[in-house]
Every structure is written in structure tokens, then in C-alpha cells.
BABA-309938 format. One record per residue (C-alpha): residue number from 1; residue in three letters; x, y, z. Coordinates in pm, whole numbers, always signed. Layout:
N
(NUM,ALA,(X,Y,Z)) ...
! end
This chain:
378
(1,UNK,(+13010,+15905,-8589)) (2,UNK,(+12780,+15963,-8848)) (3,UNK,(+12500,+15713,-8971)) (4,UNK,(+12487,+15511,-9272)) (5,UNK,(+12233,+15524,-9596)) (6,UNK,(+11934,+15305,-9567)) (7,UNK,(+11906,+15049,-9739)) (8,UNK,(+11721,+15150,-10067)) (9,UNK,(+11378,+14900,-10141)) (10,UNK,(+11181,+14907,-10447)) (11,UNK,(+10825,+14984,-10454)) (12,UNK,(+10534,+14857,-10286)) (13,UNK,(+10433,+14603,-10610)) (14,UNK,(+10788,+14537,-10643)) (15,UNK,(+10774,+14418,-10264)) (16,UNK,(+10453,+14175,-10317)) (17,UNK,(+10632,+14009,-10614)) (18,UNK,(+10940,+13976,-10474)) (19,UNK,(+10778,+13782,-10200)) (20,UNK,(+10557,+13559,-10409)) (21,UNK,(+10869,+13485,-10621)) (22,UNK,(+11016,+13351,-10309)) (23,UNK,(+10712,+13148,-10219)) (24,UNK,(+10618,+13333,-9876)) (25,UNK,(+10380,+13417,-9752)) (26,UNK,(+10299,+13759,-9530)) (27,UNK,(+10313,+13581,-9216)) (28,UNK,(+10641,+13400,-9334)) (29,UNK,(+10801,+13733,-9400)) (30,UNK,(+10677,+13835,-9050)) (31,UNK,(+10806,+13561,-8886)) (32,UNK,(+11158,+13593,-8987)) (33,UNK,(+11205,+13970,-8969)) (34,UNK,(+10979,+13945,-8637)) (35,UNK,(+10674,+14181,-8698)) (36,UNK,(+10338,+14127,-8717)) (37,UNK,(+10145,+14043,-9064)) (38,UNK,(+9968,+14392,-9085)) (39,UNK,(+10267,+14550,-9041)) (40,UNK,(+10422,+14364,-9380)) (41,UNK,(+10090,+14429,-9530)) (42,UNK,(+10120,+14787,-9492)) (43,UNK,(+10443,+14786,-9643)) (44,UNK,(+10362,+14603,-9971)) (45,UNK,(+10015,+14877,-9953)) (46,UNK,(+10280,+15188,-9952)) (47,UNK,(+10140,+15335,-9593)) (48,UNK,(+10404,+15219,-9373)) (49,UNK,(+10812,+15185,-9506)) (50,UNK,(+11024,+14971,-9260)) (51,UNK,(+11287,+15153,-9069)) (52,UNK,(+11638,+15052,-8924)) (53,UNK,(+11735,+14675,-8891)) (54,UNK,(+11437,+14573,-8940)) (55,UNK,(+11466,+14748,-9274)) (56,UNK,(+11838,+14569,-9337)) (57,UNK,(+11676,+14223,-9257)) (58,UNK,(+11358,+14299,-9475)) (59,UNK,(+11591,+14402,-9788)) (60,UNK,(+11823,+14093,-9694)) (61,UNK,(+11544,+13859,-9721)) (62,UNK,(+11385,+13994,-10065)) (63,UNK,(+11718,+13949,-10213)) (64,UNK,(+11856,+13598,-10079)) (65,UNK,(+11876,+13287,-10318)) (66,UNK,(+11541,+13171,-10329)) (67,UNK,(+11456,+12801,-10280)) (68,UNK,(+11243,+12525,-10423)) (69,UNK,(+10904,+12506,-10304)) (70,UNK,(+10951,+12229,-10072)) (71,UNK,(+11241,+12359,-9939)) (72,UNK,(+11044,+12659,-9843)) (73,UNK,(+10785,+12464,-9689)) (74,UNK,(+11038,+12291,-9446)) (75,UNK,(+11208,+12622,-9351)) (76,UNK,(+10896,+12766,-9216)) (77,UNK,(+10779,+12444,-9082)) (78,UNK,(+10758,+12633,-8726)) (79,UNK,(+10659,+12997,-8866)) (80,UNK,(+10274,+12882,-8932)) (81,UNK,(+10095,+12744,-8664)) (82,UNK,(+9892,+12454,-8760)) (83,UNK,(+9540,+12604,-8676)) (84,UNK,(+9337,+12562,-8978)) (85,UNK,(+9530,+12643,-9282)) (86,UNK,(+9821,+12469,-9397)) (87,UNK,(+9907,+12769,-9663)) (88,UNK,(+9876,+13067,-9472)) (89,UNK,(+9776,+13143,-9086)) (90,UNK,(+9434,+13313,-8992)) (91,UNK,(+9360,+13631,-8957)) (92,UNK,(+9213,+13842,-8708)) (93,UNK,(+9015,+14095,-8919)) (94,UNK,(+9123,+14214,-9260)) (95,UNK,(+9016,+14565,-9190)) (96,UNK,(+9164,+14655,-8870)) (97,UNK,(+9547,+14720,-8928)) (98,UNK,(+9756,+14709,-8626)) (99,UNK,(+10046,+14971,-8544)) (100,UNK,(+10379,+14903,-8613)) (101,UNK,(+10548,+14671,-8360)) (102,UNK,(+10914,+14784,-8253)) (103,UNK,(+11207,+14574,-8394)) (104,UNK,(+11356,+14314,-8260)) (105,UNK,(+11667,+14125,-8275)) (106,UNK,(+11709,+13945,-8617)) (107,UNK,(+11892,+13620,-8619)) (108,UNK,(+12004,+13538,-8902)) (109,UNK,(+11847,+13238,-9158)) (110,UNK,(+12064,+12913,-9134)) (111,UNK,(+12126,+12727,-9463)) (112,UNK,(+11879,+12484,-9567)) (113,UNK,(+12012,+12143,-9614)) (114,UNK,(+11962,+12004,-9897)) (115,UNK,(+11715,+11689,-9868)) (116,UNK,(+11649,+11392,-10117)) (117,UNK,(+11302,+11375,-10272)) (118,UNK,(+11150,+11127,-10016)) (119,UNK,(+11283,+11338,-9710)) (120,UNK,(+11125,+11644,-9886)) (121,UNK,(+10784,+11482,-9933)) (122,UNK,(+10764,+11327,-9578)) (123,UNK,(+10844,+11678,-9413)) (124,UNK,(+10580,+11865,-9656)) (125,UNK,(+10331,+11601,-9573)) (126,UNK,(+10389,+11597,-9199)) (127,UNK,(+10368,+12021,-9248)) (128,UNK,(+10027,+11973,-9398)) (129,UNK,(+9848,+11656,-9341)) (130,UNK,(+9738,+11703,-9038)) (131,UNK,(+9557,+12072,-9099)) (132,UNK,(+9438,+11976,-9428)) (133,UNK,(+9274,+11656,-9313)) (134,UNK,(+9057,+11921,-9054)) (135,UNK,(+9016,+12146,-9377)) (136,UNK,(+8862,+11853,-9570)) (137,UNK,(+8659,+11750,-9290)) (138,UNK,(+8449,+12088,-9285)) (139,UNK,(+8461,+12103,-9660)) (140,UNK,(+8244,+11768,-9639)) (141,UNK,(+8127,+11629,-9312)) (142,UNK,(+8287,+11332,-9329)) (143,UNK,(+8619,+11193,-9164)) (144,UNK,(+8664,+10859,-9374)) (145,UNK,(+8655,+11105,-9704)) (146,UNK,(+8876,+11366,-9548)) (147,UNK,(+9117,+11108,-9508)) (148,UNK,(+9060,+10964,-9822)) (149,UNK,(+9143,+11291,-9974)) (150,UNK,(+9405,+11391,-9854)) (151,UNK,(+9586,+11076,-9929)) (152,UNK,(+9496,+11109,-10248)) (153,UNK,(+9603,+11437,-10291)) (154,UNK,(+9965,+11390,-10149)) (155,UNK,(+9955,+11061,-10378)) (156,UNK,(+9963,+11271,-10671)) (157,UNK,(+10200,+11495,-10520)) (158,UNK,(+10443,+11220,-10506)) (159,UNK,(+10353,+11122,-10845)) (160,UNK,(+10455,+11421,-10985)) (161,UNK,(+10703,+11533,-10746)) (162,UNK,(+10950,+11690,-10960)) (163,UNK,(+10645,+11936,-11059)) (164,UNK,(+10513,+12013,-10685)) (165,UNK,(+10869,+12055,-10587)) (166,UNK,(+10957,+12309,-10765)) (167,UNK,(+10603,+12495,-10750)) (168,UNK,(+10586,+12831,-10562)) (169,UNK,(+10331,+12692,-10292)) (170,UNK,(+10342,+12322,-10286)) (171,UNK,(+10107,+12341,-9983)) (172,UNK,(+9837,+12560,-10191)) (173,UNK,(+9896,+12213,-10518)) (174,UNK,(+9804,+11972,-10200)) (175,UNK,(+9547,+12139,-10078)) (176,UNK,(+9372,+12252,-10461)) (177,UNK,(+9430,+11883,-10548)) (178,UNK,(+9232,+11757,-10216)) (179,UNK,(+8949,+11981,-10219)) (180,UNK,(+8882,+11888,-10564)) (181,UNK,(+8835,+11488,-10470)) (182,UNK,(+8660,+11584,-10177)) (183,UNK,(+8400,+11780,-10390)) (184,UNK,(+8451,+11505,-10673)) (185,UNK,(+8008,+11449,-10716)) (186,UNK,(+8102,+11062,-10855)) (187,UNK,(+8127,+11010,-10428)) (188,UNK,(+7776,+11010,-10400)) (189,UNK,(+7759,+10688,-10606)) (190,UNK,(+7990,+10477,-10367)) (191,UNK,(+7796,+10258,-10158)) (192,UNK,(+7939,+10388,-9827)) (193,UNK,(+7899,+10742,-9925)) (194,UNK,(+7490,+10666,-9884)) (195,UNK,(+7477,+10700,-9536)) (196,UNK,(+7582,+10968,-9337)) (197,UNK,(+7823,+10993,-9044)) (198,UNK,(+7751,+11034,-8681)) (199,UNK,(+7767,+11409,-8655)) (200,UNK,(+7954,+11651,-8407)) (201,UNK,(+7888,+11572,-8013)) (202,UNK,(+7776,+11936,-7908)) (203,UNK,(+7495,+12087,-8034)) (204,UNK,(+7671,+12391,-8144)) (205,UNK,(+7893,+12207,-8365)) (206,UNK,(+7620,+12040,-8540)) (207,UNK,(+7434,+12350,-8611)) (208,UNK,(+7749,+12495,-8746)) (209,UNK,(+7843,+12194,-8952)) (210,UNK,(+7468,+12141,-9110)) (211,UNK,(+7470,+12510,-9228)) (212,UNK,(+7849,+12486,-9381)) (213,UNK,(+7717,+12147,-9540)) (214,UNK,(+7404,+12333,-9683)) (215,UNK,(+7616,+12590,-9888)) (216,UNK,(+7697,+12489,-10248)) (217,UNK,(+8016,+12378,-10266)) (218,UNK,(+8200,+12662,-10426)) (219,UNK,(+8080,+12850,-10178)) (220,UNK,(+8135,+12627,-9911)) (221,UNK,(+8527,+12615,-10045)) (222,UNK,(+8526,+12982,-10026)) (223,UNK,(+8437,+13079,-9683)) (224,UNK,(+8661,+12808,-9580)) (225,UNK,(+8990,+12937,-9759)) (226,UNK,(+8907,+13273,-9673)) (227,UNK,(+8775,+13323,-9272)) (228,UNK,(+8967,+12902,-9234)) (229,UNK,(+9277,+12855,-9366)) (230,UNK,(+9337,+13249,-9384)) (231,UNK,(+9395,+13327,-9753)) (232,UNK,(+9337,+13701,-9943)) (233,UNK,(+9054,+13751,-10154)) (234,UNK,(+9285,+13723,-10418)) (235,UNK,(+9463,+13423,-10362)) (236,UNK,(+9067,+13245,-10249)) (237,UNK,(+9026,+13351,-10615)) (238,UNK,(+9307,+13172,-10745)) (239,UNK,(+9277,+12872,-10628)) (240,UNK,(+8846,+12878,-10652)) (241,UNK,(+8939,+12944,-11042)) (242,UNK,(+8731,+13228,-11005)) (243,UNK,(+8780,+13629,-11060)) (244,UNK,(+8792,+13843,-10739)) (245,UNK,(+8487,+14013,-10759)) (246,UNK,(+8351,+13697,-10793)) (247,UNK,(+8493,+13537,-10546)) (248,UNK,(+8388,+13834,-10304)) (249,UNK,(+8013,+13751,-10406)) (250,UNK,(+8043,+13406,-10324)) (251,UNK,(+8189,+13498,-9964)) (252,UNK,(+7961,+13731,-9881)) (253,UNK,(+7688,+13479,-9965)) (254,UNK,(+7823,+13205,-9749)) (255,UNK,(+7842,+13482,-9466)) (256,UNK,(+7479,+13597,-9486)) (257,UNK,(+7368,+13221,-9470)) (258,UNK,(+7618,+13147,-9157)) (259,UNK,(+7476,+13464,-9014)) (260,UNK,(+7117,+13374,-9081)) (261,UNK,(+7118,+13057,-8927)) (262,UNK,(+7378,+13148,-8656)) (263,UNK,(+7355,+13506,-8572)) (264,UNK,(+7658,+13480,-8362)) (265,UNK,(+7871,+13433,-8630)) (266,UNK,(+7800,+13708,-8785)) (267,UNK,(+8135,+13851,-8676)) (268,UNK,(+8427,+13707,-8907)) (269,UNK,(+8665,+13666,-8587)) (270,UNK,(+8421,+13479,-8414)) (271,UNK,(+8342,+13271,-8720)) (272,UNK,(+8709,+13188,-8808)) (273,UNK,(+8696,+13095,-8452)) (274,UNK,(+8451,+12820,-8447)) (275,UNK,(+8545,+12700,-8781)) (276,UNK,(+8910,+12613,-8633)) (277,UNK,(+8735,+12459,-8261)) (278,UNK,(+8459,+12235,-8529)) (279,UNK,(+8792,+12127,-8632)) (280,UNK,(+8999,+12064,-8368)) (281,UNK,(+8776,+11823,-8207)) (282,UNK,(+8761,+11534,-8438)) (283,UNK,(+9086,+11453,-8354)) (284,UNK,(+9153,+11338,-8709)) (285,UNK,(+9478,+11186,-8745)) (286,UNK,(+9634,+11100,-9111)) (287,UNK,(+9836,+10806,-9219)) (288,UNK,(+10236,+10812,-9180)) (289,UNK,(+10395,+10949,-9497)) (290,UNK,(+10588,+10663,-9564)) (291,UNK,(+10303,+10473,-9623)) (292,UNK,(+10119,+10729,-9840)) (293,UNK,(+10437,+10704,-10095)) (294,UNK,(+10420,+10306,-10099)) (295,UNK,(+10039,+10317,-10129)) (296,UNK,(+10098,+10559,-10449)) (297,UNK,(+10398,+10367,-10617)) (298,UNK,(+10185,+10016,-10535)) (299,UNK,(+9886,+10203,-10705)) (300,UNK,(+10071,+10314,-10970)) (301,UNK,(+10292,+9977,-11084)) (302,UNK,(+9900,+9850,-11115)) (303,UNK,(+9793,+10106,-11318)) (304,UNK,(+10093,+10094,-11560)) (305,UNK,(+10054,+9696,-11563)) (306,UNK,(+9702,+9773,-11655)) (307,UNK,(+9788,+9981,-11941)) (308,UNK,(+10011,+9727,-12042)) (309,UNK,(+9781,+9427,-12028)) (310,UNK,(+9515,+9692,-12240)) (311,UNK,(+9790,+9738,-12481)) (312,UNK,(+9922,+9370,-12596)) (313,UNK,(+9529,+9293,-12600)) (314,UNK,(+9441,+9569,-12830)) (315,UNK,(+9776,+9471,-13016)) (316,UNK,(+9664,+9089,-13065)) (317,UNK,(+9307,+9183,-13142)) (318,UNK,(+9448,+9431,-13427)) (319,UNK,(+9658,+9165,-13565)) (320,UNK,(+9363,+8884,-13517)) (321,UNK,(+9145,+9117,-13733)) (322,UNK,(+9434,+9174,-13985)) (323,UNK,(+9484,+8778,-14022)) (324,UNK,(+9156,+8680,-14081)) (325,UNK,(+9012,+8995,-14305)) (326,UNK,(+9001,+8924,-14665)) (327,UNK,(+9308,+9051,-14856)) (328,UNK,(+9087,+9091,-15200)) (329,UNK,(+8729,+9248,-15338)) (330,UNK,(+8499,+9029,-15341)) (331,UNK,(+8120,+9128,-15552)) (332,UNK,(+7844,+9088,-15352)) (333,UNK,(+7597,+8803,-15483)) (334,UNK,(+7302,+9004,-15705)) (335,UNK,(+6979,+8949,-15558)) (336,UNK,(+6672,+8739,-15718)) (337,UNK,(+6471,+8811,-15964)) (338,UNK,(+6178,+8651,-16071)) (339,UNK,(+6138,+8493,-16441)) (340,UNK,(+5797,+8487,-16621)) (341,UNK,(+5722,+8290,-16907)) (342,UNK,(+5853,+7983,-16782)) (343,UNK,(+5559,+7749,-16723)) (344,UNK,(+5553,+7590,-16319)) (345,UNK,(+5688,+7256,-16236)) (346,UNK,(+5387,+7010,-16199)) (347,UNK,(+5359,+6715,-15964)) (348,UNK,(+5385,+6383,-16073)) (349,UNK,(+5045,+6217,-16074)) (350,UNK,(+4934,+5842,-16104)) (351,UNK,(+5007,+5630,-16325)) (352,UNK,(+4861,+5593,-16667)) (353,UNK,(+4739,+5191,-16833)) (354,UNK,(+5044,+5189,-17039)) (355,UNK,(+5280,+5284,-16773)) (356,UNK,(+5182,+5024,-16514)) (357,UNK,(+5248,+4730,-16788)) (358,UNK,(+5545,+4867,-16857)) (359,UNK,(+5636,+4892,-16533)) (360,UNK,(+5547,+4535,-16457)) (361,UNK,(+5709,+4453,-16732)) (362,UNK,(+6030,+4610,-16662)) (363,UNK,(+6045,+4491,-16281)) (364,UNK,(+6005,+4107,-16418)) (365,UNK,(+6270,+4145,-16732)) (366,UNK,(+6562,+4238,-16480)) (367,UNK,(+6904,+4165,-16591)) (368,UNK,(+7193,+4183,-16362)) (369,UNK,(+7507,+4277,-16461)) (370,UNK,(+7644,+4503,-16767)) (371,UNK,(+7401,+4355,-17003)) (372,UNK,(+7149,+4526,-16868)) (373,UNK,(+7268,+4805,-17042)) (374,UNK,(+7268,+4615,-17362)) (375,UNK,(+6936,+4680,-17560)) (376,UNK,(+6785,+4390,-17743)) (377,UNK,(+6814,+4341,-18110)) (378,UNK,(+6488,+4260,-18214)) 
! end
């Protein structure tokens, strides 16, 4: 009995895009062919090439249908453990690449059913809410914003559903969209936002949290998506809006402060450790998803009855203005000028001799009646 062909794959790039085009990530891909995420990462770097079935279930899942994003999401619901990250599980260390673990028995993928917008949303949200409330809450020290955040964030999503459902990592548009109103600087004008929180109970955690709260905030976001939620330099690049090497500066930096401050932590394991106990303890919960979608359509119905209420008043004021403007030219009055020659009006003064008799005269000869006007023929 002879043996089979393997299964041909293409090259290592070909593997990477094959996988982002399918909206997984490494640990996804580990997951369901049941190795461990350095072993797919030395496949997509060329050093290792998959062998037997664990070959046939690797090419079988680069080549299935691929699904929307939220679809995705809900598949892998139980791949990802919720430590941290809601995009991508942590990592040990990013330089230490473990053998190749020996295959196991693949089962294979059962058909995803096909779920109506709402159902979608509620099973992303209940996927990420909870880890990306944490996230928030180490990105800025405060529980009542991390909330606040992510509710926002998945408020949006709803919004513009159709978009995020489709998108290759609707977890990664959630969690972009929250960090950015978390970091949002108009907070510090709320009244609320003036006073700070009661920090962490142990002394540890506070020490941790007040030197992750004294990093700038781009930096801050960096560490967190990189030794947090578990995310490659590249992707921490992508979603910081930044290029890698600069990225790689900005980690770096937050490291040296950590490490400065906490010498401990100077070790990214042990760091990535603390990070995900800081936020474990809070026991922050988030707000049923059902109520998340109502609060967005409520919010929104105001908004577009706002616009329309702006709109019929700018309407009437346009046609107020157009009533009552003039329809023709009219010349401006020409200004003043002052006429010489002409000699000044003079005051009446008293009365001369002559004028009094007359006068007297006058006041004792009245006639009523028309004849009045009648002179004397004399």
C-alpha cells in the first residue's frame, strides 16, 4: 500500500494572507488544527512546513468558504480565552519559539448557522465586552469611563453594522473605536472626570497602575496592545496608525519606564502577567447587549429628530429673510454738505413802537367770521 502526495501549500506569504483574508488569527488557526501558535508562526516564517494530517487540515482550512467577520468572531467564541485581549490571546515571549507539538485528531468544522443582525451583534458583544471593558480600564484608570467606552464603541458598531459585519476583525473596529473615546482629551472637561477614582486595593497594583497612567497615551495604548491584549508589532502598528519601527520605539519606551519604576517587570512575561491580574480584579462587568442596541437606536432617533428640528428652522429662517429683504435697489441717501453764502437765521427780538400799536390795534379790530378776510375799502 503505497502513500499518497501531500497536499501541496503555497508559500510562507501566501500562508499569512490567506489567513488574514479569512479573518484569523494565529491562535485561531492553532486552535482548530490543534497546535500551538509558534508552531503556525513558524510556518507562515518558512522554518517549519506542516506534515501529515495536520498538513490536510491546515490546507483544508486555508481553502474553505470564508465567512463574514462576525461570523468568524462567533465560531471562535471558545478558541480565545478571555484574558486580556479580545482580538488575539497573549503571548508568552515573542522570541522563544517552541518545538513542534505532535498532531492530533482533527474534528472537523461544523457549519456556521447563519444568524440575523441582532443575534450577531449580541454574540460579538458578549465575545468582547467583557475583556475590552478590563482593556479600557488600564488604558485610563477609571471604571465609570471604561464602561462608558465601551458602550460607546459597540454603539457605533451597531450603527454601522452592515460595515463592522463584514470587516475582517470586527473585534480589532470595537476595540480601535473604544480606545479612541477613552483617550478622547474633551473628558477632562466633564465635571465628573475632575476627580479621580479610588485606586487599586494592593499596593502593587497601584504602583503598577500610576506608572501605566504616567505614560503618554500613545504609548500607554501601545504596551497595552502589544505585552495585553497580545497583538504583533505589526498589527500594534495598525491599529496605533503608526509605522512599525515606530511603533517599536514607542514600546520600548513604555518598557524602560515600567522597568524603571518597577524593576520586576522588566521581564515581558512577567509584565503581561500583571497587566492581565491589574485587570482581573476590578471585577468590571458591562451592560447586557440588548440594552446597548436600544440605548444606540434611542440615541440615534434623537439625533436624527435633532437634525430635523435644525433643518425646518434653518428652512423658515431662509424663507423669513427672503420675505422681508427688499426685492429692488434702493440709492443710499447722499450725505450733508454744508452751504456758505447763505446768511444765518436770526432770532426774533422785541418789539418795535410801530409794531406794538399795530398789534393793539389788530387784537381790538377782530372780526369773526369770513369777513375777516375781507380787507376794508377805504
Amino acid at each position: 500500500m503505497t502513500r499518497g502526495p501531500a497536499t501541496p501549500l503555497p508559500g510562507p506569504h501566501e500562508l499569512r494572507r490567506l489567513r488574514k483574508a479569512k479573518s484569523l488569527t494565529q491562535a485561531d488557526v492553532a486552535a482548530r488544527v490543534g497546535v500551538t501558535r509558534e508552531t503556525v508562526r513558524s510556518w507562515e516564517t518558512g522554518r517549519t512546513t506542516p506534515r501529515g494530517s495536520t498538513r490536510e487540515a491546515y490546507a483544508q482550512l486555508l481553502t474553505e468558504p470564508a465567512h463574514t467577520g462576525a461570523e468568524v468572531a462567533v465560531r471562535h467564541e471558545q478558541a480565545v480565552p478571555a484574558l486580556v485581549g479580545a482580538g488575539a490571546t497573549p503571548h508568552t515571549d515573542r522570541a522563544d519559539h517552541a518545538e513542534e507539538q505532535p498532531p492530533k485528531d482533527v474534528e472537523p468544522a461544523l457549519p456556521v448557522p447563519s444568524l440575523t443582525p441582532a443575534q450577531a451583534f449580541d454574540a460579538l458583544y458578549a465575545f468582547c465586552a467583557p475583556a475590552l471593558v478590563r482593556q479600557t480600564y488600564l488604558l485610563t484608570g477609571r471604571r465609570e469611563l471604561a464602561r462608558e467606552s465601551v458602550e460607546k464603541a459597540f454603539q457605533l458598531a451597531w450603527h454601522r453594522w452592515p460595515e463592522v459585519a463584514v470587516d475582517r476583525d470586527p473585534a480589532g473596529w470595537v476595540r480601535a473605536t473604544a480606545y479612541e473615546y477613552a483617550l478622547s482629551p474633551w473628558h477632562r472637561m466633564r465635571l465628573r472626570h475632575r476627580h479621580p477614582e479610588a485606586p487599586p486595593a494592593g499596593a502593587d497594583d497601584r504602583a503598577l497602575l500610576d506608572v501605566l497612567l504616567e505614560l503618554p497615551p500613545v504609548y500607554r495604548r501601545t504596551l497595552l496592545l502589544y505585552d495585553g491584549v497580545g497583538l504583533d508589532l505589526p498589527e500594534t502598528a495598525a491599529e496605533t496608525e503608526a509605522s512599525t519601527p515606530a511603533a517599536a520605539g514607542r514600546l520600548l519606551h513604555a518598557r524602560e519606564a515600567v522597568a524603571a519604576r518597577l524593576p520586576e517587570l522588566a521581564v515581558p512575561q512577567e509584565l503581561h502577567r500583571r497587566l492581565a491580574e491589574l485587570a482581573s480584579i476590578e471585577r468590571l462587568r458591562a451592560a447586557k447587549p440588548r440594552t446597548v442596541r436600544w440605548d444606540g437606536e434611542r440615541r440615534a432617533r434623537h439625533w436624527t429628530r435633532a437634525a430635523i428640528a435644525f433643518t425646518v428652522l434653518l428652512i423658515g429662517a431662509t424663507t423669513l429673510t427672503l420675505r422681508t429683504a427688499p426685492d429692488h435697489y434702493e440709492a443710499p441717501l447722499a450725505p450733508g454738505e454744508m452751504v456758505r453764502g447763505v446768511p444765518p437765521r436770526a432770532a426774533p427780538g422785541p418789539l418795535s413802537q410801530a409794531e406794538v400799536k399795530l398789534h393793539a390795534k389788530l387784537k381790538s379790530e377782530t372780526v369773526n367770521g369770513p369777513e375777516r378776510l375781507v380787507p376794508e375799502n377805504r
